[in-house]
C-alpha positions as CSV (number, residue, x, y, z in Angstrom):
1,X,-25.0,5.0,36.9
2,X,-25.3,8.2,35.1
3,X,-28.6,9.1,33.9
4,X,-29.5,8.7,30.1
5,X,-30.3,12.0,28.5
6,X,-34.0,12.0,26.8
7,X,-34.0,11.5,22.9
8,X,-34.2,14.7,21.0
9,X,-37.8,15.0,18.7
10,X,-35.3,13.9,15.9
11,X,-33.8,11.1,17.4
12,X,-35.5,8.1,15.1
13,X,-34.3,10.1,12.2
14,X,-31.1,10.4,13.2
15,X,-30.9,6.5,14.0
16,X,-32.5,5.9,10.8
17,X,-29.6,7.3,8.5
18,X,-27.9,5.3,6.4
19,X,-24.1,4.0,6.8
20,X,-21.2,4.4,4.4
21,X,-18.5,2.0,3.7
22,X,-15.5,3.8,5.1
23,X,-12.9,1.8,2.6
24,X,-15.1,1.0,-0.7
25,X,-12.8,-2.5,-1.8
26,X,-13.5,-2.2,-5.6
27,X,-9.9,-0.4,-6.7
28,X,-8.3,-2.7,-4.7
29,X,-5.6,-5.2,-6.2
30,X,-7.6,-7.7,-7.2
31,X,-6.9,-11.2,-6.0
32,X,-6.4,-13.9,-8.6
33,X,-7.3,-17.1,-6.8
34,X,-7.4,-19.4,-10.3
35,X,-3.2,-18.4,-10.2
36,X,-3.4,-19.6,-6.4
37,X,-5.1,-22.9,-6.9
38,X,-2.8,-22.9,-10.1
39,X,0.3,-22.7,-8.2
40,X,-1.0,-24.7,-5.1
41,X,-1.6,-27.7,-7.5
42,X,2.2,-28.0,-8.4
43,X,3.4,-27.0,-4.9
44,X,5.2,-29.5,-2.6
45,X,5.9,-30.4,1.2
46,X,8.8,-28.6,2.6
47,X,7.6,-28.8,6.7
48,X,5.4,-29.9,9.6
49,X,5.6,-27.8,12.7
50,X,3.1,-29.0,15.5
51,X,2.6,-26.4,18.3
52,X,1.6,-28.1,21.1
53,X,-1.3,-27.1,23.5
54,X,-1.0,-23.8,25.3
55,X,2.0,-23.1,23.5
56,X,3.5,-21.5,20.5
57,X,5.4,-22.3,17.7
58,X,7.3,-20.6,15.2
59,X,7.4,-21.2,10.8
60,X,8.7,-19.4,7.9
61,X,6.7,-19.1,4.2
62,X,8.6,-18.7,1.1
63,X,7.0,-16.2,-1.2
64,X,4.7,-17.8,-3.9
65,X,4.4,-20.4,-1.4
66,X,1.3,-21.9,1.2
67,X,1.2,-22.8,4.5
68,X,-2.2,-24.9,6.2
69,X,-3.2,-24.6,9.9
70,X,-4.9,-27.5,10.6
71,X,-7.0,-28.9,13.8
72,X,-5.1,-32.3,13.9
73,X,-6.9,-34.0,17.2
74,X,-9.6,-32.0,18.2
75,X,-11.0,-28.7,18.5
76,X,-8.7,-25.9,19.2
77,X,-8.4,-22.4,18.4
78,X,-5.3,-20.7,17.4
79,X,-3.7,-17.1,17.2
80,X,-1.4,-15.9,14.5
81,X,0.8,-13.5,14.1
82,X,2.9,-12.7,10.8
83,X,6.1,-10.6,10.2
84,X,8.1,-10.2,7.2
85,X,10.8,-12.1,7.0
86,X,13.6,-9.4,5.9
87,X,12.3,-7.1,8.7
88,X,10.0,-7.7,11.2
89,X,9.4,-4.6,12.1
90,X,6.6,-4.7,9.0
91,X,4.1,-7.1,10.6
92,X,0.3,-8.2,10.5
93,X,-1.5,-5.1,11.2
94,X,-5.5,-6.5,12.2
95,X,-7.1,-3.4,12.0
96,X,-6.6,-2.2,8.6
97,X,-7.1,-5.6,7.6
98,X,-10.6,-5.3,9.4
99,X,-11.1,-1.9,7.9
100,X,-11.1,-3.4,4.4
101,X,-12.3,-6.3,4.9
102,X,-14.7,-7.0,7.8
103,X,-14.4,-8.5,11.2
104,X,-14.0,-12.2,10.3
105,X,-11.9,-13.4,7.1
106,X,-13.1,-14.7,3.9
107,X,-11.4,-16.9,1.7
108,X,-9.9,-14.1,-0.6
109,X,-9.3,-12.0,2.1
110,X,-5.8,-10.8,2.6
111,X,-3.6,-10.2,6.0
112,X,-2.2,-6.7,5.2
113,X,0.8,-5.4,6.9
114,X,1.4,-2.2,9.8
115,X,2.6,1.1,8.5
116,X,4.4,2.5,6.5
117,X,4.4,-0.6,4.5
118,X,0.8,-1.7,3.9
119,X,0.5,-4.3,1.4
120,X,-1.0,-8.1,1.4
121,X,1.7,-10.5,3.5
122,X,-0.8,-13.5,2.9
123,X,-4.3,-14.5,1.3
124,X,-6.9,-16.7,2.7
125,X,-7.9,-19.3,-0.1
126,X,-9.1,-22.2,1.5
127,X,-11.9,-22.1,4.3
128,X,-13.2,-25.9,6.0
129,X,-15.2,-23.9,7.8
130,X,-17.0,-21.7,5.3
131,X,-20.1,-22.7,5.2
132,X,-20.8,-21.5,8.8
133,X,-21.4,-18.0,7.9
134,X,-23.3,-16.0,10.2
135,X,-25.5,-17.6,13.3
136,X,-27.9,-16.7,15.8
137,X,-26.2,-14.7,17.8
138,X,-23.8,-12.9,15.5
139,X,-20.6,-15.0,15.8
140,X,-18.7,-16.0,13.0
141,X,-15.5,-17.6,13.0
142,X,-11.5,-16.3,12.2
143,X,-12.2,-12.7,13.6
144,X,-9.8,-9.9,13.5
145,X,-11.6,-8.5,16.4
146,X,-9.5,-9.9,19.9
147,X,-6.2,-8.6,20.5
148,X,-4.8,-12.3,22.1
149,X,-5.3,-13.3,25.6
150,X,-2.7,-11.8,27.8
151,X,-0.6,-12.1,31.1
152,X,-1.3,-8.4,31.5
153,X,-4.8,-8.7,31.2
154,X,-4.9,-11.4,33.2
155,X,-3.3,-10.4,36.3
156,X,-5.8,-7.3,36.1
157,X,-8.9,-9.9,36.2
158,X,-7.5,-12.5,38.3
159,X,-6.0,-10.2,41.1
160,X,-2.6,-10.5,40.6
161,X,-2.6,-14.5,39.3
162,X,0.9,-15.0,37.2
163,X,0.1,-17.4,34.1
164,X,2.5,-17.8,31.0
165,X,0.9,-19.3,28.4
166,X,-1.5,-16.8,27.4
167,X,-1.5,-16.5,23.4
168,X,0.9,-12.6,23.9
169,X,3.6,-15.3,26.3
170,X,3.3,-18.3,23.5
171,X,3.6,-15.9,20.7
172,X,6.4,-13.7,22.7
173,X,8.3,-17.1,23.3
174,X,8.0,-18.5,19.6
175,X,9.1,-15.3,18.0
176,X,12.4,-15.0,20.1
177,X,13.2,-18.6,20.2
178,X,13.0,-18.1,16.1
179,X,16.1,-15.7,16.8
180,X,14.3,-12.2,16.6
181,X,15.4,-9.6,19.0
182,X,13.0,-7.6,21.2
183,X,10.0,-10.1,20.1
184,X,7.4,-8.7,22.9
185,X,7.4,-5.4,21.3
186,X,7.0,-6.8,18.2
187,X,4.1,-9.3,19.1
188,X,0.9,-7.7,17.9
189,X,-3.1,-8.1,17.7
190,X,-3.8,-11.4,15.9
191,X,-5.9,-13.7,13.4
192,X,-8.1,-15.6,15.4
193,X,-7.8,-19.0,13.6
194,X,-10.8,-20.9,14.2
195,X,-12.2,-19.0,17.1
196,X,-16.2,-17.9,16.9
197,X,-16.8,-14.7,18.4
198,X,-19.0,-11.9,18.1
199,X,-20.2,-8.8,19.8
200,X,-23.6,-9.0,21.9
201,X,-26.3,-7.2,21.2
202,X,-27.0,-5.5,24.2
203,X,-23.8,-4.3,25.7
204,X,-22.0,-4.3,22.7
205,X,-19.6,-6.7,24.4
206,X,-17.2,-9.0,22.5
207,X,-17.8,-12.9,23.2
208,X,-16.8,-15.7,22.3
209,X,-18.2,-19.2,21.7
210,X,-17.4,-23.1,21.1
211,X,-15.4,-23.1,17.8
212,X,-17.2,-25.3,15.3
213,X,-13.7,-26.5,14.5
214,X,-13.3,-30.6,14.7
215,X,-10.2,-32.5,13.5
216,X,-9.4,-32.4,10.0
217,X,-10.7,-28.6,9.5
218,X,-7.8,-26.2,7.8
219,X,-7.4,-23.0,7.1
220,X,-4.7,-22.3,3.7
221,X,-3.1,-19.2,3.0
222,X,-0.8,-17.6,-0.1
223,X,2.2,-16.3,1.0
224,X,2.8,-12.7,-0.6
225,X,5.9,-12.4,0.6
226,X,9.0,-14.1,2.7
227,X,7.2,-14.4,6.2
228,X,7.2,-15.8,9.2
229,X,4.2,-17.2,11.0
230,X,4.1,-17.4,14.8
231,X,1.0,-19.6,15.8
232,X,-0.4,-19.9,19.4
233,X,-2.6,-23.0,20.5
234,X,-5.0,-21.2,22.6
235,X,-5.0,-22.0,26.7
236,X,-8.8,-21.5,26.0
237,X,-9.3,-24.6,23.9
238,X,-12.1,-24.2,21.4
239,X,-13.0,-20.9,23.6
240,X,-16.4,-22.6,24.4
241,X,-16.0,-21.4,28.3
242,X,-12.8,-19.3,29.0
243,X,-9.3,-18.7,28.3
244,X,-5.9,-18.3,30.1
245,X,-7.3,-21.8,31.5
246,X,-5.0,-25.2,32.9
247,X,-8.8,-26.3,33.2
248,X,-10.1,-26.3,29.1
249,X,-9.7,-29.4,27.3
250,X,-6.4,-28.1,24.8
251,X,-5.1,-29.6,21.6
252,X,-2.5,-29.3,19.4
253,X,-2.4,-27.3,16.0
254,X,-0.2,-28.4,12.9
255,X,1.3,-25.6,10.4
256,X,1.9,-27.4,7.0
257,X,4.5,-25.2,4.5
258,X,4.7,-26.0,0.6
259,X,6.9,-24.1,-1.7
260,X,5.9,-23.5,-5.2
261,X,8.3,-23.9,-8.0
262,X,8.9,-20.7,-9.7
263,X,7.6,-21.6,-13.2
264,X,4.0,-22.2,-11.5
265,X,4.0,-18.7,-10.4
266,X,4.8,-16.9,-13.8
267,X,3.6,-13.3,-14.4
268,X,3.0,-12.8,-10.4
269,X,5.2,-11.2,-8.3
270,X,5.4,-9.9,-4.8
271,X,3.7,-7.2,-4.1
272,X,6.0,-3.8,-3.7
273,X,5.9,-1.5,-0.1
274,X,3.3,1.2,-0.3
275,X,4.2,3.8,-2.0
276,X,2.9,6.9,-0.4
277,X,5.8,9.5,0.4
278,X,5.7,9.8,4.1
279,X,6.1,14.0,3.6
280,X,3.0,14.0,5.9
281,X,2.5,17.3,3.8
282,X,5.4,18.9,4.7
């Protein structure tokens, strides 16, 4: 271990300075949830997908529409991924969305897409599990923290074990059996739905936790635009011990879609690409 360097005679001080929001949220679009609920309340059934345990499943949202990931059996933890449905090349981009909105989503948080598009794909506006807010040791639950448990990874820990059905293979599989070409390179860092994770005070390590999912629980989006959803049921379970696991007690998730009828949604309309120049300054 290398040594640790002594603190310089300033070093409380320096500790003791204040931090700065990097990405003040006031001049952003606001987010007009009395529409949503509006909209939601004339809104009807048009599919059920169930993705069964430690595999993925495909879905595709209508703008102006919802769709609800639901814990149908027992607890289970999911990972999404989102693309826009005219090109999928514009997809879910987790860090952004944790710039501007924290680590772990919010009902009224938004799912904003990668470069150069950058706009809201989908808005949280229901939460079943809401009121667990923060506990003792830090975790809170739907984090945009994890990347997605991995074969890559995996092999690297397990010294050299195959497994498939990490969330990056589920997610890989749905996307290309939905018909999209090159779908690895196109799989990206998730929403964890329902996980409860954290980072640990000491080593500043990321964990994870039983979700304090149990069936019935939902998350419900808005869909800003034509998308489609890819959803993994973790091989982890309710991540209470590990994942990548045959061994963890697995259950399915169920993707609910409704499609509003365009009179509900009047005066709103998808939000447009970013409009920055790409020049780059030159």
């Amino acid at each position: 271990m290398p040594d640790i360097p002594q603190p310089p005679q300033d070093a409380d001080a320096r500790r003791a300075v204040a931090p700065v929001i990097c990405y003040p949220v006031d001049t952003l679009p606001a987010v007009d949830l009395g529409l949503m609920a509006r909209s939601r309340a004339s809104a009807t059934s048009v599919s059920r997908v169930m993705v069964p345990p430690r595999d993925g499943r495909a879905f595709r949202v209508p703008a102006g529409g919802f769709f609800r990931i639901t814990c149908p059996e027992g607890p289970q933890v999911g990972d999404l991924n989102l693309f826009s449905a005219a090109d999928p090349t514009e997809r879910f981009y987790s860090g952004k969305t944790r710039a501007l909105h924290g680590t772990h989503l919010g009902v009224g948080d938004r799912m904003w897409s990668s470069f150069p598009y950058l706009r809201p794909m989908a808005t949280l506006v229901e939460d079943t599990l809401g009121w667990y807010g923060v506990d003792a040791f830090g975790g809170r639950v739907h984090d945009v923290i994890g990347t997605r448990c991995d074969p890559y990874t995996h092999w690297v820990l397990s010294d050299g074990d195959q497994y498939h059905h990490c969330c990056h293979s589920n997610l890989t599989r749905a996307l290309s059996d939905e018909g999209v070409t090159g779908a690895e390179a196109l799989v990206h860092d998730v929403l964890n739905v329902f996980m409860c994770t954290g980072f640990t005070q000491d080593t500043g390590q990321y964990f994870m936790k039983a979700s304090p999912v149990r069936t019935g629980d939902y998350l419900e989006f808005f869909a800003e635009i034509d998308l489609i959803g890819v959803l993994s049921a973790c091989p982890g379970g309710d991540c209470g011990a590990e994942h990548s696991s045959d061994v963890a007690a697995c259950h399915p998730l169920q993707v609910d879609v409704y499609e509003t009828p365009a009179e509900a949604l009047a005066g709103w309309a998808p939000p447009v690409v970013n409009g920055y120049d790409r020049t780059h300054g030159r």
